[in-house]
N, C-alpha and C positions, 0 to 999 in steps of 0.2 A: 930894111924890108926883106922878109924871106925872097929865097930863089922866084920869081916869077913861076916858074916851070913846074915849080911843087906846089905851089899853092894855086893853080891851073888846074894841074892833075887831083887835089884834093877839092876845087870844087867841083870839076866834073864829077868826083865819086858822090856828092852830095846831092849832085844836080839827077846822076840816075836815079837816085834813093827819092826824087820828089818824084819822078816820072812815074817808078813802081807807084807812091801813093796814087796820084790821078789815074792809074791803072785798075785799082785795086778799088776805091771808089767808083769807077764805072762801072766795075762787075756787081759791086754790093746795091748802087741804084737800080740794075737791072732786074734783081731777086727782092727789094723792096715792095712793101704792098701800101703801106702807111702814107700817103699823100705828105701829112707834116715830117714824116719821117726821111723819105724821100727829098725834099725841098731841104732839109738841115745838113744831107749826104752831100745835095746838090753845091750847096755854100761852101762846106768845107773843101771839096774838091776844085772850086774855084779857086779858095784860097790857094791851095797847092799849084795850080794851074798862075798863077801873079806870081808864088815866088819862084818856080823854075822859069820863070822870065824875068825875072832882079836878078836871080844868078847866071844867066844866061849871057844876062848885059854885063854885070862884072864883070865875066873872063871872059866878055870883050871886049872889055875896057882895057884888059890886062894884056892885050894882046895873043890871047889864043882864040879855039875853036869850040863854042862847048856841043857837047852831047846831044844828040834828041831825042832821044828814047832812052831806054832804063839797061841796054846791054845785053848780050845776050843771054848770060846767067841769069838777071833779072826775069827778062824776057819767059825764061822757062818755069822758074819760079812762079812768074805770074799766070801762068797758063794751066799750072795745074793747083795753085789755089784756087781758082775761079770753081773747080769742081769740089771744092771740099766749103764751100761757101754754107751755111745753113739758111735754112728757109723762115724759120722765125725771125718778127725784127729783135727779141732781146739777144738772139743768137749774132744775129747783124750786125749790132751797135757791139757787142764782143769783138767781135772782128775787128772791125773798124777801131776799136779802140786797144786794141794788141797792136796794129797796123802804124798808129798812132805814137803812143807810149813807147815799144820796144824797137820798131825799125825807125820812126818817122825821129824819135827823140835818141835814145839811149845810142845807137847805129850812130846814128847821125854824129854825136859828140865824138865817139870816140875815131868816125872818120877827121874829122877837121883839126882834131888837137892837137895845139901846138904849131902845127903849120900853117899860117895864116900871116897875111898882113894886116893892118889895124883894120884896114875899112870894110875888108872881107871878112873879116871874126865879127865884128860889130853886124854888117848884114846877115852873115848866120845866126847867131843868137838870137837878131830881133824875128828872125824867122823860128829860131827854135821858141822863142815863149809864145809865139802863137799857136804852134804846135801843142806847146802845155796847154793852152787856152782850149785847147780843141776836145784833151783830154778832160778837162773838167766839164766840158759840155756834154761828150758822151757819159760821161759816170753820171753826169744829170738826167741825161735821158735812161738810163737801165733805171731809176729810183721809180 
């Protein structure tokens, strides 16, 4: 098994990066006008909301501490995207899905790679294809 202590410290950086999502989804629900649109933001940010509590429980399983918030980098990051947010929902579901795709997915791999123990790489993955999952649902919704 990898060091405990690095694969800790790599799922906390995984574990901020879901924090930013559910972040980043409360901003976009609150500039929503769409009811069904709204309600589909709602779900996905739930999901995010389950798996920084799967990863939460891991590395605590693993015996560390994990994170509860997204950092303070994050933290500012998210403060002034919130203002560059667009007001249309195809503008929205854009968002949401760069949010998705490039930090929630693409970020995400190349934090964990490599340093994982088996059951930890397995819980991230099946956390990353939902993520995919997430992205083919907003490209459904922009059509």
């Amino acid at each position: 098994m990898e060091n405990k202590e690095v694969v800790i410290k790599e799922l906390n950086a995984f574990l901020k990066g879901q924090y930013m999502g559910i972040h980043s989804y409360e901003h976009l629900i609150q500039k929503v006008h769409d009811p069904v649109m709204k309600e589909e933001f709602q779900k996905l940010q739930q999901e995010h909301k389950q798996h920084a509590a799967m990863v939460a429980e891991r590395i605590q399983n693993l015996g560390g501490t994990p994170v509860d918030d997204e950092g303070p980098i994050g933290s500012i990051q998210n403060y002034f995207s919130q203002f560059m947010i667009p007001d249309d929902t195809e503008g929205l579901v854009k968002t949401a899905l760069k949010g998705e795709d490039y930090y929630g997915i693409q970020v995400s791999e190349e934090i964990v790679k490599g340093d994982l123990d088996d059951e930890s790489k397995q819980l991230i993955e099946t956390i990353l294809d939902k993520d995919r999952q997430h992205v083919q649902l907003l490209n459904r919704l922009l059509l």
